[in-house]
Structure formats: structure tokens, C-alpha cells
VOBA-1610 file (N, C-alpha, C; in pm, whole numbers, padded with zeros to 5 digits, always signed):
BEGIN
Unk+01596+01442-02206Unk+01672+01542-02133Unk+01628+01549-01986Unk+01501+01536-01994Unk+01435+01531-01851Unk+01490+01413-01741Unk+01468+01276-01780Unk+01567+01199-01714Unk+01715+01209-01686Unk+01766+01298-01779Unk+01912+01273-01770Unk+01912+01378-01604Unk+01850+01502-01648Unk+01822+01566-01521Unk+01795+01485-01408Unk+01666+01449-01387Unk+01645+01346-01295Unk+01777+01229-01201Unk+01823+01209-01316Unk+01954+01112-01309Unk+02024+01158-01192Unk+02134+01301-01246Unk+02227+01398-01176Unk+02166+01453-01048Unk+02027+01456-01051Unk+01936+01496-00913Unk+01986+01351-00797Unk+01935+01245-00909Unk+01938+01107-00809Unk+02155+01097-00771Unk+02164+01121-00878Unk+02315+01074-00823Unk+02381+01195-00736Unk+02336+01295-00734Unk+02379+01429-00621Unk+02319+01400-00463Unk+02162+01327-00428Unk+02114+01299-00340Unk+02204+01182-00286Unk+02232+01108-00351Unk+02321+01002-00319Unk+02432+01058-00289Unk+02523+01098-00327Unk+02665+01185-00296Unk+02607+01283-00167Unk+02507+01367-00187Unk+02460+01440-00059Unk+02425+01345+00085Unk+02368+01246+00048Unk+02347+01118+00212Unk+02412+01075+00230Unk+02562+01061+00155Unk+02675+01024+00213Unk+02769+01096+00268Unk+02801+01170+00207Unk+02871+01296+00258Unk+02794+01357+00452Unk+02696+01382+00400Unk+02606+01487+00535Unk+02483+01402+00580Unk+02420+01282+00481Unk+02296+01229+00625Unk+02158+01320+00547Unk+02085+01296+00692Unk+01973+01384+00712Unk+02011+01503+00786Unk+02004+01656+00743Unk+02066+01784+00812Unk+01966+01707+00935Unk+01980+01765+01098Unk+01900+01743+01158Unk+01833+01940+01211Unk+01846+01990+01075Unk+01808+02122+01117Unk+01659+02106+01057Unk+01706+02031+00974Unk+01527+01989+00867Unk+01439+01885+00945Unk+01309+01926+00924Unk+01193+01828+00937Unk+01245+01715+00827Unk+01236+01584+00916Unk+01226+01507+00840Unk+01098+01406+00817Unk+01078+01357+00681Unk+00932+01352+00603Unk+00874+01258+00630Unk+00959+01115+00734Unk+00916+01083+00815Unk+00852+01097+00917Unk+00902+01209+01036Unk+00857+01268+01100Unk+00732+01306+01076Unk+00702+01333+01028Unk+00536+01448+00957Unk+00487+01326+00901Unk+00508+01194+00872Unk+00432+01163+00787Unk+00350+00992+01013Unk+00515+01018+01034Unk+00473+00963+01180Unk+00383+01047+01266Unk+00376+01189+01281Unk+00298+01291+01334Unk+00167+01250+01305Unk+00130+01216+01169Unk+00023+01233+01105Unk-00065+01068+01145Unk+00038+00982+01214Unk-00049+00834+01161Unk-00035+00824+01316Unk+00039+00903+01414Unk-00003+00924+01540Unk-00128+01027+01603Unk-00144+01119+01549Unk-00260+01117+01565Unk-00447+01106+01544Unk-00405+01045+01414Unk-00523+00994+01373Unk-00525+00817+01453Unk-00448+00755+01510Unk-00424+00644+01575Unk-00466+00661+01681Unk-00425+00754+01769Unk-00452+00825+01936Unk-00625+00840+01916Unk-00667+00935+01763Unk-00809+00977+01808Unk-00879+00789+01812Unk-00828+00755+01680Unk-00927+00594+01648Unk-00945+00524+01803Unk-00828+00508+01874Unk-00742+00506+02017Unk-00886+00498+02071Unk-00845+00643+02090Unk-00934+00708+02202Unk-01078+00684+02223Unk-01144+00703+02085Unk-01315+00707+02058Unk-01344+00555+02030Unk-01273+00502+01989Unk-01370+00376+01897Unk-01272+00264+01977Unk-01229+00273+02091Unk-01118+00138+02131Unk-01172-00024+02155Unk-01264+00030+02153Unk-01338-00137+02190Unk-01454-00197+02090Unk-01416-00106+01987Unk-01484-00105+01857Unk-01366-00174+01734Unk-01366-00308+01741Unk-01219-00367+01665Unk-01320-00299+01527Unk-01388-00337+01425Unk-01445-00299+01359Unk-01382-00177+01294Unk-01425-00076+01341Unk-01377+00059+01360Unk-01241+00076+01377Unk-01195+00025+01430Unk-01004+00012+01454Unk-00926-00043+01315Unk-01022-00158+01259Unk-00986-00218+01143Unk-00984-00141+01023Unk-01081-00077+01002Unk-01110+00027+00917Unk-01038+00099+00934Unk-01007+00170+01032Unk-00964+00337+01081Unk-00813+00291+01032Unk-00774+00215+01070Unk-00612+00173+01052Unk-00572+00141+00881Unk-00689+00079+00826Unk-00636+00031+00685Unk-00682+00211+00584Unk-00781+00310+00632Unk-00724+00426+00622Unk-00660+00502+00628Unk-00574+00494+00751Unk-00453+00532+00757Unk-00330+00470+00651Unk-00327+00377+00695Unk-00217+00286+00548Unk-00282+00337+00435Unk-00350+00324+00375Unk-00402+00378+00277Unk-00389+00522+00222Unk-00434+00604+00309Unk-00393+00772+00294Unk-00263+00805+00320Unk-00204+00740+00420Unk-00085+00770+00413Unk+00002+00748+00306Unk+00024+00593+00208Unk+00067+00601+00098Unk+00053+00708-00024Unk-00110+00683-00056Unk-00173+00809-00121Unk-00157+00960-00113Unk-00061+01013+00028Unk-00059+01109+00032Unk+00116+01108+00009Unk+00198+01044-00002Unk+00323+01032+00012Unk+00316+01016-00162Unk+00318+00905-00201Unk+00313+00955-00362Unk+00263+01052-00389Unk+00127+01083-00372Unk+00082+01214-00465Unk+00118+01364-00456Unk+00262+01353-00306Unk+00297+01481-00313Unk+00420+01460-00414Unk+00500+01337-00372Unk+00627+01347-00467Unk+00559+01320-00650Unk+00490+01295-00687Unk+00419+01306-00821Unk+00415+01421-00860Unk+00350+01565-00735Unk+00333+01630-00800Unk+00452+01731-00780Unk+00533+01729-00727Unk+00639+01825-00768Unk+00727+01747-00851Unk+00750+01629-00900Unk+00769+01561-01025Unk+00721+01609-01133Unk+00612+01662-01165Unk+00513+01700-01282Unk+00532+01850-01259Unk+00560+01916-01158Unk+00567+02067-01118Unk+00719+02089-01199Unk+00811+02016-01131Unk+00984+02025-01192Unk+00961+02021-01323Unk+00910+01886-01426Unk+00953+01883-01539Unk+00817+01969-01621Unk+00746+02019-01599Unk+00661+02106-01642Unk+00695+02234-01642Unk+00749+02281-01578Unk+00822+02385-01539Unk+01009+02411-01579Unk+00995+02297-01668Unk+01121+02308-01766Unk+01240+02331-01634Unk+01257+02224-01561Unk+01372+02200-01450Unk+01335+02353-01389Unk+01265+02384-01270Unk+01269+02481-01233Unk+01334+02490-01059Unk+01474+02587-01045Unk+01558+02536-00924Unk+01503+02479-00816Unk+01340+02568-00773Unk+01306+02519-00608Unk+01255+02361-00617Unk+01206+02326-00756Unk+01146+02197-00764Unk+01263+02107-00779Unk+01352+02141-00837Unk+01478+02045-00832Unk+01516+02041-00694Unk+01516+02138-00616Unk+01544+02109-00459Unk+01480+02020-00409Unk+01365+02048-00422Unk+01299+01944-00360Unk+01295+01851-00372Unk+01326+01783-00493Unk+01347+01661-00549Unk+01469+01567-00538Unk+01558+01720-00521Unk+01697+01648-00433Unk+01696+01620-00293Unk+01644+01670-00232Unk+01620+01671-00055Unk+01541+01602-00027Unk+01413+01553-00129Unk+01320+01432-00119Unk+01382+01337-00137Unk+01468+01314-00248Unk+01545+01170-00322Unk+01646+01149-00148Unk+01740+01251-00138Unk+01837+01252-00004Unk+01777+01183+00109Unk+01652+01236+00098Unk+01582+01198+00265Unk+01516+01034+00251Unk+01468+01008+00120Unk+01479+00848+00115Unk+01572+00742+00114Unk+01709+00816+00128Unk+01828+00715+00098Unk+01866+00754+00284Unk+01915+00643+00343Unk+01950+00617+00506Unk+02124+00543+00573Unk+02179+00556+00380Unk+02333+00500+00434Unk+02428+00603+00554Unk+02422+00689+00540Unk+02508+00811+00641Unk+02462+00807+00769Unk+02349+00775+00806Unk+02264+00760+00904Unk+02286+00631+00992Unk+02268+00526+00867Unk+02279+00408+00960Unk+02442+00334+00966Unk+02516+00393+00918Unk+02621+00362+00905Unk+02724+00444+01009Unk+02673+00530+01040Unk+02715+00602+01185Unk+02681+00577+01264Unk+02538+00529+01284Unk+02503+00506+01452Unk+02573+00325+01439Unk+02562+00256+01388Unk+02667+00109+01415Unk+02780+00156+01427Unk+02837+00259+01364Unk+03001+00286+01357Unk+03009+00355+01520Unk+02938+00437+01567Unk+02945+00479+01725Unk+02966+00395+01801Unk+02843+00262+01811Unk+02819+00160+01892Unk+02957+00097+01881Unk+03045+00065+01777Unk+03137+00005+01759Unk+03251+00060+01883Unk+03253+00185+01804Unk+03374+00263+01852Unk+03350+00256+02018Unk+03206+00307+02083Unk+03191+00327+02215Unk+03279+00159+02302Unk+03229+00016+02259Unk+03238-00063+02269Unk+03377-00096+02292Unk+03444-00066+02149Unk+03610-00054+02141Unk+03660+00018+02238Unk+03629+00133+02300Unk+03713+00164+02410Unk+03759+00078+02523Unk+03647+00011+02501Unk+03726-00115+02684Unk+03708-00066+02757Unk+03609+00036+02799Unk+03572+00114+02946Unk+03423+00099+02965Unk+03408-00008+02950Unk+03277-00050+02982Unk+03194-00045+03125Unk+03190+00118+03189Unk+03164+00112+03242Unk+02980+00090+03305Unk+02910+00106+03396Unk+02796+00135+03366Unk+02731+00182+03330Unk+02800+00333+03339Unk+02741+00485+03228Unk+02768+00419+03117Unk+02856+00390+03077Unk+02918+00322+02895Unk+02832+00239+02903Unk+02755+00148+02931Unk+02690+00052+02894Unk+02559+00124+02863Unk+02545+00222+02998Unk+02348+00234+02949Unk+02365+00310+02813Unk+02493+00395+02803Unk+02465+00496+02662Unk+02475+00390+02528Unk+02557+00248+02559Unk+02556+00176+02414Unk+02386+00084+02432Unk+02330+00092+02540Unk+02213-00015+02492Unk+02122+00101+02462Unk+02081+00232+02481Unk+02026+00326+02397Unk+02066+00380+02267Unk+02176+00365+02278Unk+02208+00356+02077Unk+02153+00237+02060Unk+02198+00138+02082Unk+02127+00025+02030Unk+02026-00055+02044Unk+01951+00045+02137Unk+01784+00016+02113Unk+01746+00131+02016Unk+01759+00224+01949Unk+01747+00328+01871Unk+01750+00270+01730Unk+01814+00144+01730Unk+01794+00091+01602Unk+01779-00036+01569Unk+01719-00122+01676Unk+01661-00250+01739Unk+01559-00202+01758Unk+01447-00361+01706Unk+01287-00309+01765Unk+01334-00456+01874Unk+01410-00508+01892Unk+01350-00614+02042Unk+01424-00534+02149Unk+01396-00550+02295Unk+01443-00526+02412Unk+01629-00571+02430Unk+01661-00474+02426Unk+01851-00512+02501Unk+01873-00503+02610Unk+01781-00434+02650Unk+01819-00383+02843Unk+01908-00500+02933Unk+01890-00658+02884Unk+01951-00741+02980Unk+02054-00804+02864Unk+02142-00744+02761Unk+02161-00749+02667Unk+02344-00776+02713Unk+02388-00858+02679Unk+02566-00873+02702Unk+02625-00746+02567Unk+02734-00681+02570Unk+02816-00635+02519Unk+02863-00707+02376Unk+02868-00852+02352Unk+02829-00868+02288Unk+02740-00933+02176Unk+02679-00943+02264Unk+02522-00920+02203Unk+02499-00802+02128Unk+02477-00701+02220Unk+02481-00553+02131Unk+02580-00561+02023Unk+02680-00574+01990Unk+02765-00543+01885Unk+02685-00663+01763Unk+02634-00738+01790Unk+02595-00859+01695Unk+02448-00800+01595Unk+02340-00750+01773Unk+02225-00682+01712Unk+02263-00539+01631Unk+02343-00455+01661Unk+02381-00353+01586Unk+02401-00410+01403Unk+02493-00512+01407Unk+02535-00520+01265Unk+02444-00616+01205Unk+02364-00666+01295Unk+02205-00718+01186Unk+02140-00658+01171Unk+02108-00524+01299Unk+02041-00468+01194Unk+02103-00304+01102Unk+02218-00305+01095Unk+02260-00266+00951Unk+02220-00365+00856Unk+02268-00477+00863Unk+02248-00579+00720Unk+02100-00560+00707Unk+01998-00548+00812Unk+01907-00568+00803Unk+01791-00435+00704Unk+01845-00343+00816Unk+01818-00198+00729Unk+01878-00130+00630Unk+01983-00231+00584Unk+02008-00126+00436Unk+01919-00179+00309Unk+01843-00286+00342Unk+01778-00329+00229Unk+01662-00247+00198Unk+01590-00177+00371Unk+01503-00089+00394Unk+01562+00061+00344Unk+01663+00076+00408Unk+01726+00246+00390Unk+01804+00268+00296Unk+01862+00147+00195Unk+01958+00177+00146Unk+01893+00138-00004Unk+01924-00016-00022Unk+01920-00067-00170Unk+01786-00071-00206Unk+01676-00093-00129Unk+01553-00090-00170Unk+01491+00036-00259Unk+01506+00119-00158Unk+01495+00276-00224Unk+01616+00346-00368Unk+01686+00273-00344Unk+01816+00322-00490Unk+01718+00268-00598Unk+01667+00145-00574Unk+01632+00044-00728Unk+01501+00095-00722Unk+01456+00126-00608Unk+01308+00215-00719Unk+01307+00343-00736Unk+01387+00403-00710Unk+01414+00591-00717Unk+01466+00516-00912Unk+01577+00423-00937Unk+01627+00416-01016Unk+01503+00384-01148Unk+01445+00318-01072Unk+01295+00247-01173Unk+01212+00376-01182Unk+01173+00428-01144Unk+01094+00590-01104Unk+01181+00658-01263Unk+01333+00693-01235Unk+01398+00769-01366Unk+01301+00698-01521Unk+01351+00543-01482Unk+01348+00477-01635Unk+01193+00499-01655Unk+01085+00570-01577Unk+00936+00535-01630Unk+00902+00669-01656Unk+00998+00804-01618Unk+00967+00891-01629Unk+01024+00945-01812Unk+01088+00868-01840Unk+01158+00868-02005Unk+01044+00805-02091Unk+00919+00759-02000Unk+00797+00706-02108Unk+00699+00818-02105Unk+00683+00830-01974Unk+00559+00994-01962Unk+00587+01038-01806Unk+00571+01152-01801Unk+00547+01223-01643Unk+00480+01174-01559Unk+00368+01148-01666Unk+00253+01077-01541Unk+00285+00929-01450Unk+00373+00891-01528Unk+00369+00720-01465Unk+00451+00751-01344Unk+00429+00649-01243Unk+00533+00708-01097Unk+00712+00725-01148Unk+00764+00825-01088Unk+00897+00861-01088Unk+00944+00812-00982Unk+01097+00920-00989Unk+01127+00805-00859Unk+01131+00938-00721Unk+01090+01009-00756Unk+01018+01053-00547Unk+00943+00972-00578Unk+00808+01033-00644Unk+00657+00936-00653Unk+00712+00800-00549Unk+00762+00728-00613Unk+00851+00602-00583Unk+00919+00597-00430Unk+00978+00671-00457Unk+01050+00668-00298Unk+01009+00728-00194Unk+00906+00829-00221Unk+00829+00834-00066Unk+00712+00729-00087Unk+00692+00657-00190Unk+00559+00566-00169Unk+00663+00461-00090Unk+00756+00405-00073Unk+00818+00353+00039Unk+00812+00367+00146
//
């Protein structure tokens, strides 16, 4: 019964990131989890910079805690929800956690903008700088000396590129997370699962 729950959670988060995205009224768990690996980076930075040693370490703690702290929160309101015999605020959370790991509404709008801006044919210079900041927003190489279309090319690689990251990657282990939670609570679910992504 517990999975089937789980299920309707996962398939409502999905219907919810398509429909609406990430609200941008909410912290998103990225955010806080980037807050967190920026400034423990800045201090390592700061004190120990010419200390690779120390940088090496300091950094594979960070990767380290940071995973560890991303599963073991979605674990435990996993074990909080179904312990608590489906209890509403933990199902929220579990829906707004599952929502905030899925990235189709998101990335499927900012390419669909770039498109549309592009399609107008008023390529002027204002129009240009606003499409190479959308589309450095979701490009990690430099566009700044970037042709028109160019940008339209880097935009839709990296959709193809990031839905494997934002999209299908996270469905098939949120989905693997359900099927392990029908053996015991304890084994990873699929937050556990999808914020360990």
C-alpha cells in the first residue's frame, strides 16, 4: 500500500513539473545544497590555498557530505511518511522533493524562449545580448562571440544533453527508489534516490 502511495506521489510530482516547474517563490534544494559547497569551498579557498593536500581532502569532504547529507534527509522523511502511516506534511514533502528533482518544465522553456526570441527576426543588439544570456544560463562553454546560429544549435544540445541529467535519469531512479521501498523502508527510496543525484 505504501508504494502504491509513493507511486501517485511520484506520478503527481511529475504532472506538477510539468504543468508549473520549480515555483520560484520556493528555495530551491539546489540552491542550499550550492550555498553549502560554496562556502565551505571559499573557507578551504581562503585558509589552506596553497595547501593542494588540504584542498584534496577538503573537496572530497565536501562531495562526500554533501551526498550523505542529501540522501539522509530524503531517507528520513521517507521513513517519517511511511512510519507515520502517509502523514499529509511528509507526503508534501515528498511531493515537492520528487517535483524539485524532475527539470522538464524548466528546461524546456528556457530552449523554447531562446527559440521564440530568435524567431522574431529582430535581431537586434539588445536581442542578441538577451539570447546569449539565456543561452549562457544553460551552456557551461563561452557564447559571447557566438553566431545566432550557433546559439540555437548549443541551446538544443544542451536540452538533449540535460534531460538525461534533469529529466530521464532522475524518473528511473525515483522509479527504482518505489520498487526497493516494497522490500523495506530502510533500503534507499526514491527521494533517498533523487536527491542523492
Amino acid at each position: 500500500m505504501a508504494e502504491i502511495n509513493l507511486f501517485l506521489l511520484f506520478l503527481g510530482s511529475i504532472g506538477f513539473d510539468l504543468l508549473i516547474g520549480d515555483p520560484r517563490f520556493l528555495i530551491h534544494p539546489v540552491q542550499v545544497i550550492g550555498f553549502y559547497i560554496k562556502k565551505i569551498s571559499d573557507y578551504l579557498i581562503n585558509n589552506f590555498g596553497e595547501n593542494k593536500n588540504i584542498l584534496f581532502w577538503g573537496g572530497f569532504f565536501v562531495a562526500i557530505s554533501t551526498i550523505g547529507i542529501s540522501f539522509g534527509l530524503g531517507k528520513l522523511i521517507e521513513i517519517n511518511y511511511l512510519q507515520s502511516r502517509n502523514h499529509f506534511f511528509a507526503g508534501l514533502l515528498i511531493f515537492f522533493g520528487l517535483s524539485s528533482c524532475i527539470a522538464t518544465k524548466g528546461l524546456i522553456s528556457s530552449v523554447k524562449e531562446i527559440a521564440q526570441l530568435i524567431e522574431r527576426k529582430e535581431i537586434n543588439n539588445q536581442n542578441n545580448k538577451i539570447i546569449k544570456e539565456k543561452v549562457q544560463r544553460i551552456v557551461s562553454r563561452d557564447v559571447r562571440s557566438s553566431s545566432i546560429k550557433h546559439l540555437l544549435r548549443s541551446s538544443t544540445e544542451s536540452l538533449t544533453e540535460n534531460s538525461v541529467d534533469g529529466i530521464f535519469g532522475p524518473l528511473f531512479w525515483i522509479f527504482i527508489g518505489i520498487i526497493f521501498m516494497k522490500f523495506s523502508i530502510f533500503l534507499p527510496g526514491p527521494l533517498s534516490l533523487g536527491f542523492f543525484l
